[in-house]
C-alpha positions in Angstrom: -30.3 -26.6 27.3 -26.8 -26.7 26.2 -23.7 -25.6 28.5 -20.2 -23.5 26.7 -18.2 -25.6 29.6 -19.6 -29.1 30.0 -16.3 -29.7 31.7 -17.5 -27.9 34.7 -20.3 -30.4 35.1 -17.7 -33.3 36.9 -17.7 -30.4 39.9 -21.5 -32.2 40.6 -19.2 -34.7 42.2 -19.1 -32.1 45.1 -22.6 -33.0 46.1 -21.5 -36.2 47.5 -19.9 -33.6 50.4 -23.0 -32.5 52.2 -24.7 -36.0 52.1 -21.6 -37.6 53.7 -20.8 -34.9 56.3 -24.6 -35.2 57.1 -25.0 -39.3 56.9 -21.9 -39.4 59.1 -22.1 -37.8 62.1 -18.4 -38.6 64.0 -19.2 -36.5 67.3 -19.0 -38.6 70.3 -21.9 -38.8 72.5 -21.4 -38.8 76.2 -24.1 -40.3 79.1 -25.3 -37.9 82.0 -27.6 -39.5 84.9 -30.4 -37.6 86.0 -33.0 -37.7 88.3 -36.0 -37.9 86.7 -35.1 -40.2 83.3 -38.9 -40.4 82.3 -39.2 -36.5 82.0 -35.6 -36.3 80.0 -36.6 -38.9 77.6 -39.8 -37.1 76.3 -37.7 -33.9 75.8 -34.7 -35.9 73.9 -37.4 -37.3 71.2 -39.0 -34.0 70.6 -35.0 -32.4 70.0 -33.6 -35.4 67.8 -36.9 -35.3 65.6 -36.5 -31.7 65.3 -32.5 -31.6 64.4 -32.9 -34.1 62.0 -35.5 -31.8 59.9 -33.0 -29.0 60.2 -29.8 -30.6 59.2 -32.2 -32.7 55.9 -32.8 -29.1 54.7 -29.3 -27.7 55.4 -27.8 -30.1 53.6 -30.2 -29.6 50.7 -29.8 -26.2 50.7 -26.0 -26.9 50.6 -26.4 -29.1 47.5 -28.4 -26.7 45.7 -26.1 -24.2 46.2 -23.2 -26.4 45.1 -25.1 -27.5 41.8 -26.3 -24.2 40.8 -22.5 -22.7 41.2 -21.1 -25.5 39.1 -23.9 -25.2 36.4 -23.4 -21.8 36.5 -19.5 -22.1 35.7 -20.7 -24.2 32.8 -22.7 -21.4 31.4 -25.6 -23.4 30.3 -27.5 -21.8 27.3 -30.8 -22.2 25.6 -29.6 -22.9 21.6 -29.7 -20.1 18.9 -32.4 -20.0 16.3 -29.0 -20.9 13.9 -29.0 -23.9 15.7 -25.2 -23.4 15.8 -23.7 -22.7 19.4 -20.8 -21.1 20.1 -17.7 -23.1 20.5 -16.4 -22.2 23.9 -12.7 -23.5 22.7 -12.5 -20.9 19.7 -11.7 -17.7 19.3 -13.5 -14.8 18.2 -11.6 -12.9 15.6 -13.1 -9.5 14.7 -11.6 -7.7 11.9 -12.9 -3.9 11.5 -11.7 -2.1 8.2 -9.9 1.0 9.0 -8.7 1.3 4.9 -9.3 5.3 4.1 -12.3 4.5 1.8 -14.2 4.1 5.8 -13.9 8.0 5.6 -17.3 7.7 3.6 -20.1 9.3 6.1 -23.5 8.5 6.4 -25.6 10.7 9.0 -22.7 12.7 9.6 -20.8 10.1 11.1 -18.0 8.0 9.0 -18.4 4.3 8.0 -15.1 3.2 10.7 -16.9 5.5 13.4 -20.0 3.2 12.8 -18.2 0.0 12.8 -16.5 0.5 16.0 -19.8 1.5 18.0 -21.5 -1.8 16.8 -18.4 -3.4 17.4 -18.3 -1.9 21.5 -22.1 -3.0 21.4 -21.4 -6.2 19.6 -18.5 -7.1 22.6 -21.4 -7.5 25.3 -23.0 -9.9 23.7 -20.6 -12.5 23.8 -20.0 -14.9 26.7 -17.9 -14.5 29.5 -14.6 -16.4 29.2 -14.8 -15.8 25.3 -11.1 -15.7 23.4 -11.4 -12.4 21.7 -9.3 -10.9 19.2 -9.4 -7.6 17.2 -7.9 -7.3 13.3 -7.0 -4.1 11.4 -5.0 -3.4 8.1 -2.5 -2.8 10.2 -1.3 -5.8 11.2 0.1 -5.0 14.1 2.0 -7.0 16.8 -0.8 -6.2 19.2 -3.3 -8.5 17.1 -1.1 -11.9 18.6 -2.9 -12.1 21.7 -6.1 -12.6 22.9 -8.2 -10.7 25.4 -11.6 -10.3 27.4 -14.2 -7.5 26.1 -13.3 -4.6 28.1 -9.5 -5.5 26.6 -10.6 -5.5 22.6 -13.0 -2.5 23.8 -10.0 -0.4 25.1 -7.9 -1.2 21.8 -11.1 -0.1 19.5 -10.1 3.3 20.8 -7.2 3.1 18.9 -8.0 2.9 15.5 -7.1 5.1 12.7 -6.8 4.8 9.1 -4.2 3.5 7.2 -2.5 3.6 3.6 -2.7 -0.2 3.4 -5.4 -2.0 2.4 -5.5 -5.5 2.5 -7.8 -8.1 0.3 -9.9 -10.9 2.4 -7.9 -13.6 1.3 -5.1 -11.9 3.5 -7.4 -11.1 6.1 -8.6 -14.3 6.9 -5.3 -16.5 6.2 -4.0 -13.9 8.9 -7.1 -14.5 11.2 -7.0 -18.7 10.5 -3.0 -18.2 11.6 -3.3 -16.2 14.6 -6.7 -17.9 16.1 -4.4 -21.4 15.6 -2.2 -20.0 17.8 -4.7 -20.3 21.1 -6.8 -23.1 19.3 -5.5 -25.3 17.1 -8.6 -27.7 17.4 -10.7 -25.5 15.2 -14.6 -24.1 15.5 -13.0 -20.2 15.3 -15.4 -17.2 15.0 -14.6 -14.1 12.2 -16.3 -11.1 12.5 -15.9 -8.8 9.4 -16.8 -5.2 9.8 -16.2 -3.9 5.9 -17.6 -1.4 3.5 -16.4 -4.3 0.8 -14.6 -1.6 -1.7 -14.5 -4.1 -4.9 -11.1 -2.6 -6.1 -9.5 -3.7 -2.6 -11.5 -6.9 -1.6 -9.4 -9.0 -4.0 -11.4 -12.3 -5.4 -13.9 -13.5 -2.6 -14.8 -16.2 -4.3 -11.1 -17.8 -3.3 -11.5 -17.7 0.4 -11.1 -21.4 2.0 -12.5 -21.2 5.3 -12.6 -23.9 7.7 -15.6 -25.9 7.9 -15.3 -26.1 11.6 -15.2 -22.5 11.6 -17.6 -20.0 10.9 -17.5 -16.3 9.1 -20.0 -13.4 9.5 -19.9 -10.4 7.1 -21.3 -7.5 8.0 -21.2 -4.7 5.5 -21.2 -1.5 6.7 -22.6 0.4 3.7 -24.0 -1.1 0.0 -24.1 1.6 -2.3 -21.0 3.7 -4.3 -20.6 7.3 -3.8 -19.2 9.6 -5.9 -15.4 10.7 -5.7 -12.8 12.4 -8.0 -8.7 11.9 -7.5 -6.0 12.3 -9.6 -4.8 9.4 -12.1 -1.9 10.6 -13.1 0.9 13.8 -13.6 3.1 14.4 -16.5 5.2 17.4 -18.0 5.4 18.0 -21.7 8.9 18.6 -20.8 11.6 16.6 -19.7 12.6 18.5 -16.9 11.1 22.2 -15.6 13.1 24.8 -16.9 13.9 28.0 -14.7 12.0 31.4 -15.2 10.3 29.6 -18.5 7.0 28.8 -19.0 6.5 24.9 -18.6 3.6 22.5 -19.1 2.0 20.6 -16.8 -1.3 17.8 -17.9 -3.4 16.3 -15.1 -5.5 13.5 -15.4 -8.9 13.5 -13.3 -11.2 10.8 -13.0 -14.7 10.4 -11.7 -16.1 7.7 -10.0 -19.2 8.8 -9.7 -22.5 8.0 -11.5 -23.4 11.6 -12.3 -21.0 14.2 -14.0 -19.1 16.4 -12.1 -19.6 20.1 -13.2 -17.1 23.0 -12.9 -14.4 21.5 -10.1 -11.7 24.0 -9.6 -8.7 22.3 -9.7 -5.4 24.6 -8.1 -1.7 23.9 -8.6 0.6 24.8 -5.9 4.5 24.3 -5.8 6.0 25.4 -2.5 2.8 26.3 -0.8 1.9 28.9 -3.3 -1.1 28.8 -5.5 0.5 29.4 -9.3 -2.3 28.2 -11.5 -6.1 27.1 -11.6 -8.5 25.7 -13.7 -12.0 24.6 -14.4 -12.8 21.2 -15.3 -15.9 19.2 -15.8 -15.7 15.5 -15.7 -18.3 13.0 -16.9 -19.5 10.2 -15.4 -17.1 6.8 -15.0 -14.7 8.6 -17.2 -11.7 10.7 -17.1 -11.2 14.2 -18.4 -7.4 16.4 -18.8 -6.5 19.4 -17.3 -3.8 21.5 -18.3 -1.2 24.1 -16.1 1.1 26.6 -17.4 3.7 27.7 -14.5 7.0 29.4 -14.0 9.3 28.2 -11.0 12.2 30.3 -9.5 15.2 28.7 -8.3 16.9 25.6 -9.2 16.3 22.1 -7.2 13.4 20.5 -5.9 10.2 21.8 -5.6 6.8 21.1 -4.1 4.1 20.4 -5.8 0.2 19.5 -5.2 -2.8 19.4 -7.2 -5.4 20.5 -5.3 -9.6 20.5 -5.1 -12.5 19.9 -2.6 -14.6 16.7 -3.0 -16.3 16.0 0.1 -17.3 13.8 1.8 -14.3 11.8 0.5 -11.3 13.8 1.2 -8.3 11.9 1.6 -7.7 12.0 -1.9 -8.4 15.7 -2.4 -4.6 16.4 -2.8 -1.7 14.8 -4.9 1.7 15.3 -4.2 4.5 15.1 -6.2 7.7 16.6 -6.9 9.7 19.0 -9.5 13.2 19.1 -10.3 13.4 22.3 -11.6 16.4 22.9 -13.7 18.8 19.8 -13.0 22.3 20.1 -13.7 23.1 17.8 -17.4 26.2 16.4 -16.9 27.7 16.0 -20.6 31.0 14.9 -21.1 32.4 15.5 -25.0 35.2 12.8 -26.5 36.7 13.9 -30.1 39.4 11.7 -31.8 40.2 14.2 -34.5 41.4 17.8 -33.6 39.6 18.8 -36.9 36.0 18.1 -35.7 33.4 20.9 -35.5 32.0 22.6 -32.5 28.4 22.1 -33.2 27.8 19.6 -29.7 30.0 22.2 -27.6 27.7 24.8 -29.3 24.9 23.2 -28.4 25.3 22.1 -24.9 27.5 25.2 -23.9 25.6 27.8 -24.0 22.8 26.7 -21.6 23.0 26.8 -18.5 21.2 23.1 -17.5 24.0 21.7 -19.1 27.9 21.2 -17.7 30.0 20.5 -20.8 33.2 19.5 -20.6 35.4 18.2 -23.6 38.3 16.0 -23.3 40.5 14.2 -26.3 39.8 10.5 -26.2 43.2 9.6 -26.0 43.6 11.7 -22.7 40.8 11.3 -20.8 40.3 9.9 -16.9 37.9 7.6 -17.5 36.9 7.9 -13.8 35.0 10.8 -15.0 32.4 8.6 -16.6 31.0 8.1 -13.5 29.9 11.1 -13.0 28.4 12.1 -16.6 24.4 11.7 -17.4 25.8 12.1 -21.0 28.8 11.2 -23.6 29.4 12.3 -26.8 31.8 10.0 -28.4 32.9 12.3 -31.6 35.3 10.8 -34.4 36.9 8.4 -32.8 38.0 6.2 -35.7 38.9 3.2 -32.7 36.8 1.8 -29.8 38.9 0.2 -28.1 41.4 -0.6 -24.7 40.4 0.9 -21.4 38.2 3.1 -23.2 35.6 0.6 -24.6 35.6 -1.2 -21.4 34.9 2.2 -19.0 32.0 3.2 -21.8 30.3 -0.2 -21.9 30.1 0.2 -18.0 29.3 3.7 -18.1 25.9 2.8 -20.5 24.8 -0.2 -18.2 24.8 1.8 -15.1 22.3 4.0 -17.0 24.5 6.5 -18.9 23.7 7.6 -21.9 26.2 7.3 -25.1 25.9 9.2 -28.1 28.2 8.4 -31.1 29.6 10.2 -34.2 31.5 8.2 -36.0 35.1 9.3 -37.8 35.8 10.0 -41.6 37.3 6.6 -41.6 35.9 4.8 -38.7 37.9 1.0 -37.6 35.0 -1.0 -38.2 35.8 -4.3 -36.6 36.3 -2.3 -33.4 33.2 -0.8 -34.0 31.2 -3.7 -34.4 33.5 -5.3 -31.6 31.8 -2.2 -29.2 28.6 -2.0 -30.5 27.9 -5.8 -30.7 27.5 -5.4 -26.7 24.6 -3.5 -27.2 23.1 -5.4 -30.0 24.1 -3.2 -32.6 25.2 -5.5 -35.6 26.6 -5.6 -39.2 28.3 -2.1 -39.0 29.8 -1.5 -42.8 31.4 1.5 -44.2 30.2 3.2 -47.5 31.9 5.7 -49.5 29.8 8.7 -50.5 29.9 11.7 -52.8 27.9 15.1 -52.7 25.8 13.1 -55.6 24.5 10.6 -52.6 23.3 13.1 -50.3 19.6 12.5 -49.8 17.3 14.8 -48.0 15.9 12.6 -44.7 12.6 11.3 -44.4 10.2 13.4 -42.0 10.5 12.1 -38.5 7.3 10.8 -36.8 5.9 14.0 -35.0 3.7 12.0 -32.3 6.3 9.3 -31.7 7.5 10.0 -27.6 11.0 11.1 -29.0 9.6 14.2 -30.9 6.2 14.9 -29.2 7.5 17.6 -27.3 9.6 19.0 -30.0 6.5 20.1 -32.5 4.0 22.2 -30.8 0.4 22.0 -32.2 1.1 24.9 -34.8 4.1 22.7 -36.4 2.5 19.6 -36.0 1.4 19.2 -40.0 3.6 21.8 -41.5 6.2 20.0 -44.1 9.8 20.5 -42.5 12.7 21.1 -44.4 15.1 18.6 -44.0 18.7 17.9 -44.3 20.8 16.4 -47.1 22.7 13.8 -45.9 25.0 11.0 -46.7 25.4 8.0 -44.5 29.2 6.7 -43.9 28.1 3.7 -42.2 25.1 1.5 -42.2 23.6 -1.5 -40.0 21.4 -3.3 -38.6 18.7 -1.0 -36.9 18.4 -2.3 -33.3 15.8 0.1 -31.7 14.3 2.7 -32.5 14.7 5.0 -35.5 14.7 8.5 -34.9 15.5 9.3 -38.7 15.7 7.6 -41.4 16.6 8.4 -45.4 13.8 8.0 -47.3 15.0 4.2 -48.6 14.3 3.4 -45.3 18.3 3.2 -44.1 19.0 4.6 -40.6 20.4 7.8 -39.9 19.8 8.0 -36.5 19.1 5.0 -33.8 18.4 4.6 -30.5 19.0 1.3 -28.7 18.5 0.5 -25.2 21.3 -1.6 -23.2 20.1 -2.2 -19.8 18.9 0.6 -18.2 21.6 3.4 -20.5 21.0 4.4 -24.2 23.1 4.3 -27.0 22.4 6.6 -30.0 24.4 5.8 -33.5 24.7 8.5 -36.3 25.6 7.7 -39.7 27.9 10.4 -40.3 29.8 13.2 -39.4 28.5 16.3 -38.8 30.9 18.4 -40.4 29.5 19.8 -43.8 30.8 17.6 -46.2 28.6 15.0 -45.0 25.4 17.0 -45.5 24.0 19.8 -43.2 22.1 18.1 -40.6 24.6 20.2 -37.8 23.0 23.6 -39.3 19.2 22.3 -40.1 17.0 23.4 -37.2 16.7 20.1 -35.9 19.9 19.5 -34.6 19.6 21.8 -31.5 16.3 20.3 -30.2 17.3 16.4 -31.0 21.0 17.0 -28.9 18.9 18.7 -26.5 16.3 16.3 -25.9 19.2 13.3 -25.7 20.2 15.5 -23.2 17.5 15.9 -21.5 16.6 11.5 -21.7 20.2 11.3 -20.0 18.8 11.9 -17.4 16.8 9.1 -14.8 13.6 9.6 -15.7 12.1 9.0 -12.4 8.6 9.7 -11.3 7.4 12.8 -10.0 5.4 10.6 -7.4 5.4 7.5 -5.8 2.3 5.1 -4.8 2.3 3.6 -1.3 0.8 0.6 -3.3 4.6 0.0 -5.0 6.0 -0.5 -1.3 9.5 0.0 -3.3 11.1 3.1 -5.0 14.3 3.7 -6.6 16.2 6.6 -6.9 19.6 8.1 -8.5 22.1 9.3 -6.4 26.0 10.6 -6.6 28.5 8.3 -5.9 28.4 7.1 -2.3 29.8 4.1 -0.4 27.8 1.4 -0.2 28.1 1.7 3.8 25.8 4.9 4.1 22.5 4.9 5.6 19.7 6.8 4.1 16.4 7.9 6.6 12.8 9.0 5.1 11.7 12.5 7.4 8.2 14.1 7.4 8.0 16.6 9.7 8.7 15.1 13.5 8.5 11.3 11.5 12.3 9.7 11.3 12.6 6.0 10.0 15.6 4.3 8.9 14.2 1.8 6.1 15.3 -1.3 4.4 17.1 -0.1 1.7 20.2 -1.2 -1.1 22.7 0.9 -2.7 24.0 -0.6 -6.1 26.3 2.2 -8.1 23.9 4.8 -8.3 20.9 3.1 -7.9 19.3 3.1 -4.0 16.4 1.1 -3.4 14.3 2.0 -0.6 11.3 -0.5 0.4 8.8 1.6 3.0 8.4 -0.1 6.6 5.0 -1.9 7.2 2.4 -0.5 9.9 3.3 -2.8 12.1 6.8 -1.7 12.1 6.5 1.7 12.8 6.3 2.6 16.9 2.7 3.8 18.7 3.5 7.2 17.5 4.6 6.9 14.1 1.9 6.5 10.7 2.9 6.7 7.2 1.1 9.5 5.5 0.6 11.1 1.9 2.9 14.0 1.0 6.3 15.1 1.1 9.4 13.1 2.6 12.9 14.0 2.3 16.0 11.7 1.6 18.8 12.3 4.5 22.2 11.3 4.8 24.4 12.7 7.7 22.2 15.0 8.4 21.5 17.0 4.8 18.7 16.5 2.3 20.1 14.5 -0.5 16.8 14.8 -2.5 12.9 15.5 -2.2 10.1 12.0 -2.6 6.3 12.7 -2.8 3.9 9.6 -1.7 0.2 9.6 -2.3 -2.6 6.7 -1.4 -3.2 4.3 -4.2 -6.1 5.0 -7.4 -7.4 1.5 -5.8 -8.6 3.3 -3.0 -10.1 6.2 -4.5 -12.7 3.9 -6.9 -16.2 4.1 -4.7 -17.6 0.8 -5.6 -18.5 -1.7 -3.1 -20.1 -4.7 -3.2 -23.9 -4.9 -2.0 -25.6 -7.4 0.1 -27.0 -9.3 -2.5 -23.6 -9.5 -4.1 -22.2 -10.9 -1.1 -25.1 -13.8 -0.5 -24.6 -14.6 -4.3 -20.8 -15.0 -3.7 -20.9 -17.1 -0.6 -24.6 -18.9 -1.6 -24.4 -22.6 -0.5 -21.6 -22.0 2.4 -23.4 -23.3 5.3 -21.2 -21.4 7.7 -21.1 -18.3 6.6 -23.6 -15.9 7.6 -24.3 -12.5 6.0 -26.3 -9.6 7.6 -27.9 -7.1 5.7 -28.3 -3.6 7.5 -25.4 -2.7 10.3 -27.7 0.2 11.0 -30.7 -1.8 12.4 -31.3 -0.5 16.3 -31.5 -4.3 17.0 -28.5 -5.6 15.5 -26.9 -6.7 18.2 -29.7 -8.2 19.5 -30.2 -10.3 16.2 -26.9 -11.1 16.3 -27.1 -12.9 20.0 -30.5 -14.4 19.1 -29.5 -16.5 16.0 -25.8 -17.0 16.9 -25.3 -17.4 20.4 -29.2 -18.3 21.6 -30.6 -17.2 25.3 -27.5 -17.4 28.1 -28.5 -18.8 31.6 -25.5 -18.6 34.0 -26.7 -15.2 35.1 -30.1 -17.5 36.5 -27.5 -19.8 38.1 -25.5 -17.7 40.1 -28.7 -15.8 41.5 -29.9 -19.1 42.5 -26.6 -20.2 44.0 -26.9 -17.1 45.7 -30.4 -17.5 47.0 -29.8 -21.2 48.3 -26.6 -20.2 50.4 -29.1 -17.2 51.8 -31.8 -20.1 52.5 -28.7 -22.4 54.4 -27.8 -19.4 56.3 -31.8 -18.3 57.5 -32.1 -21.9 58.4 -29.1 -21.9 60.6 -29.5 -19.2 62.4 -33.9 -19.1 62.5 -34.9 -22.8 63.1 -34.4 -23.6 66.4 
């Protein structure tokens, strides 16, 4: 026999109490003369042998109630079959997985709805007086303290699934550091509760556990399910064009280890169905699906790909958002009044475009700000407040597209340039005799992909004949090139902005590349790249997003809405750039949970712009690890125990047996009871 709270055991000292109240009798005894002495004596013998019989068994029935009370409080215990008792000191950390891949059923009844039932039933087993704690994913302030079972039972109620899974490493460096708070002497308890999702559960095989402490696993399931979700969204457009057909390509994948035959798989923008399709997906792989759709109405637009893969279902819809036709704001700089109008041609006469042309030697340059594009046409020099307003226009992520002059200045060229790594810029003098016809661009490369459909994908293009004014050294990528390899065209990135370099003029007597039918879609599409790419989706998993917004001051305060859901979040506004990193559970209130969907981007009370979050892929992969994974990984660690079915009726039971043995306080106290019953039936009966 073994006791939780030898400590209790000094209270034997107490038994000294009845033997001296009994071997010291301080009542004074007074004489009274009688008659007959003979006759009183033989009664006095008779009553002294008596009393001193009663008051013997009193006062043992008094120490057996005071020893089994204070063997009771010491909760004595007959050892487990582990051999391993519980340390009364620790604490009992139970963590229960409430990630969404506990959504998987079995019996009709989800893997979380399992764990917290054995969990309620687990909570009886443990002693009384145990230091009890209860872990999520959560990580939530309420996890600091400690409480009794009916406390950890009551919170048990209150799970619910959340975005944020965490790997065991975290998990128990978070258990280790909130135990050491109410026991820093060691000989802790953890309690996992977990399906063990592989793509989650991070590397087990790095956990450093405490050899004074000990770890039980209990997974709730051992075997993967199968699942689709969506991988990934993408238009074959830059942006969605209004009352045109556009392109949309989804990527499904399977999890599964059969193939998934004839999903329907709906796109809706704004709540409205506008396009379906059929796919069939193969096992462990991932298949395409293609959308054609029209939108009305400029601005943002929601959009979900949609499809019904039960049992898991959280992952049934992807969100994500459209800009459908965004305003292109190109700003057009000529330095000789004699240059064409083949770029106002172009970007006039649509209507995504806002084209405005200035002369460079009169132009506010505090109208850079607000461009996504410049055209810098024939100015012959870069230089002055010019040069200095352009090189901060590209690294705040503008895009700058040059045309250089009949005679361009090249040391302030190069001077310009050379910021953006664009070196050894020389002049050449050309006659109609040069002109070469350009080399064919690369069809697949990202630049054209969209500009070929699948019919003009191998036909032979005619191209323009062209004379280069200026050559250098090619920092980039070439869009076109003459067929010696020179560049015509270049794109070269400068911090997050784009600067494209052409090699000549576009007015005829440099060649004809303003009137060959690849000049509209090339001006286009570096009209379209002017604009932030930014994703049509974020991943809760990224925790930060960035997005572009108009000129603000730096002292505004965004919030994130969803519905009744109204959080002000950390966030940082530098130029155009605002950074926005998403609160934690565990600093949201009772009532507030992050959720997949759509969440809108307020300032002073009006919708600046439209964000779309969904759960991360990591999730979605139904892999877990099995039993015999788990006592591969931890084979050799003495104290760590692993059980193999959650499901057994007498888990619980097994549980108690081998870890906290056969409890006998409960005998105690009914003894204590039953000796203060025997101390009270032998004051009041023996007379």
């Amino acid at each position: 026999m073994q006791f939780l709270f030898p400590t209790f055991l000094w209270g034997l000292l107490a038994l000294s109490i009845p033997v001296i109240i009994h071997l010291f009798n301080f009542r004074r005894t007074k004489k009274v003369l009688f008659t007959n002495v003979a006759f009183l004596k033989a009664v006095n013998t008779t009553t002294s042998s008596f009393r001193r019989l009663k008051h013997l068994l009193i006062m043992a029935a008094r120490m057996a109630f005071i020893a089994a009370l204070v063997l009771a409080f010491a909760q004595p215990f007959l050892p487990s079959k582990s051999g391993k008792g519980v340390n009364a000191g620790g604490v009992a950390s139970i963590y229960v997985d409430n990630s969404l891949s506990m959504q998987n059923e079995l019996d009709k009844k989800s893997y979380l709805d399992k764990a917290i039932a054995k969990v309620e039933e687990l909570l009886t087993a443990f002693p009384q007086g145990s230091q009890l704690q209860l872990i999520t994913n959560d990580f939530s302030s309420d996890e600091h303290s400690v409480g009794n079972t009916q406390q950890i039972k009551d919170r048990t109620t209150t799970i619910k699934f959340t975005h944020t899974p965490r790997t065991f490493e975290n998990i128990l460096k978070r258990q280790a550091n909130l135990a050491s708070k109410h026991n820093s002497q060691g000989g802790n308890q953890y309690l996992w509760f977990s399906d063990f999702q592989k793509s989650t559960s991070g590397d087990l095989t790095k956990l450093k556990l405490d050899s004074s402490s000990r770890l039980f696993i209990v997974p709730v399931q051992a075997k993967a399910l199968q699942n689709v979700f969506v991988d990934s969204v993408w238009m074959s457009t830059p942006f969605v064009r209004e009352m045109s057909t556009n392109q949309l390509t989804v990527r499904l994948f399977n999890t599964g280890e059969r193939t998934v035959e004839n999903l329907q798989v709906k796109l809706f923008i704004d709540d409205t169905q506008v396009s379906s399709t059929i796919a069939s997906i193969q096992s462990k792989s991932s298949t395409i699906a293609n959308f054609a759709f029209t939108v009305k109405g400029k601005g943002f637009k929601k959009a979900r790909i949609s499809f019904d893969d039960t049992p898991i279902t959280f992952d049934n819809d992807y969100y994500f958002v459209l800009n459908a036709a965004p305003t292109i704001k190109v700003l057009h700089l000529y330095g000789q009044a004699s240059v064409g109008k083949y770029v106002q041609t172009v970007f006039d006469n649509d209507s995504v475009f806002a084209f405005r042309s200035f002369s460079a030697s009169n132009v506010d340059v505090g109208q850079f700000k607000t461009a996504n594009l410049v055209v810098l046409e024939g100015v012959q020099n870069i230089d002055g407040s010019i040069k200095t307003a352009l090189q901060d226009f590209v690294r705040a992520g503008g895009s700058l597209f040059v045309i250089p002059a009949q005679a361009s200045d090249l040391q302030s060229y190069n001077n310009f340039l050379g910021s953006f790594n664009i070196r050894s810029i020389q002049s050449r003098t050309i006659t109609q005799a040069d002109f070469t016809p350009l080399a064919e661009p690369v069809k697949s490369s990202s630049f054209f992909v969209d500009i070929f459909d699948n019919s003009t994908q191998k036909e032979l293009l005619q191209m323009p004949n062209q004379g280069g004014v200026l050559t250098w050294q090619a920092m980039g990528d070439k869009l076109l090139n003459f067929r010696n390899n020179q560049p015509f065209l270049t794109v070269s990135n400068a911090g997050s902005g784009k600067v494209y370099l052409l090699a000549s003029p576009l007015d005829a007597t440099f060649g004809d590349f303003a009137r060959n039918a690849l000049f509209v879609p090339i001006m286009y599409k570096v009209g379209a790249l002017s604009v932030r790419q930014e994703p049509t989706a974020y991943s809760f998993e990224q925790n930060t997003f960035t997005v572009e917004v108009d000129d603000i001051p730096k002292t505004s305060t965004f919030k994130l809405r969803k519905g009744k859901l109204e959080i002000i979040p950390v966030q940082n506004l530098n130029g155009k750039q605002l950074t926005i990193e998403l609160p934690k559970a565990n600093q949201l209130a009772d009532n507030q949970a992050i959720e997949s969907g759509y969440y809108e981007l307020v300032l002073n009370g009006k919708v600046e712009r439209l964000v779309a979050f969904n759960h991360d892929n990591k999730e979605s992969m139904m892999n877990f690890y099995s039993v015999d994974e788990l006592k591969s990984i931890f084979n050799g660690k003495k104290n760590v125990q692993i059980f193999d079915k959650i499901d057994d009726a007498d888990f619980v039971k097994t549980f108690k047996d081998q870890n906290f043995g056969v409890a006998l306080w409960k005998y105690f106290v009914i003894a204590a009871l039953l000796f203060l019953a025997l101390e009270i039936l032998l004051v009041r009966l023996m007379k």
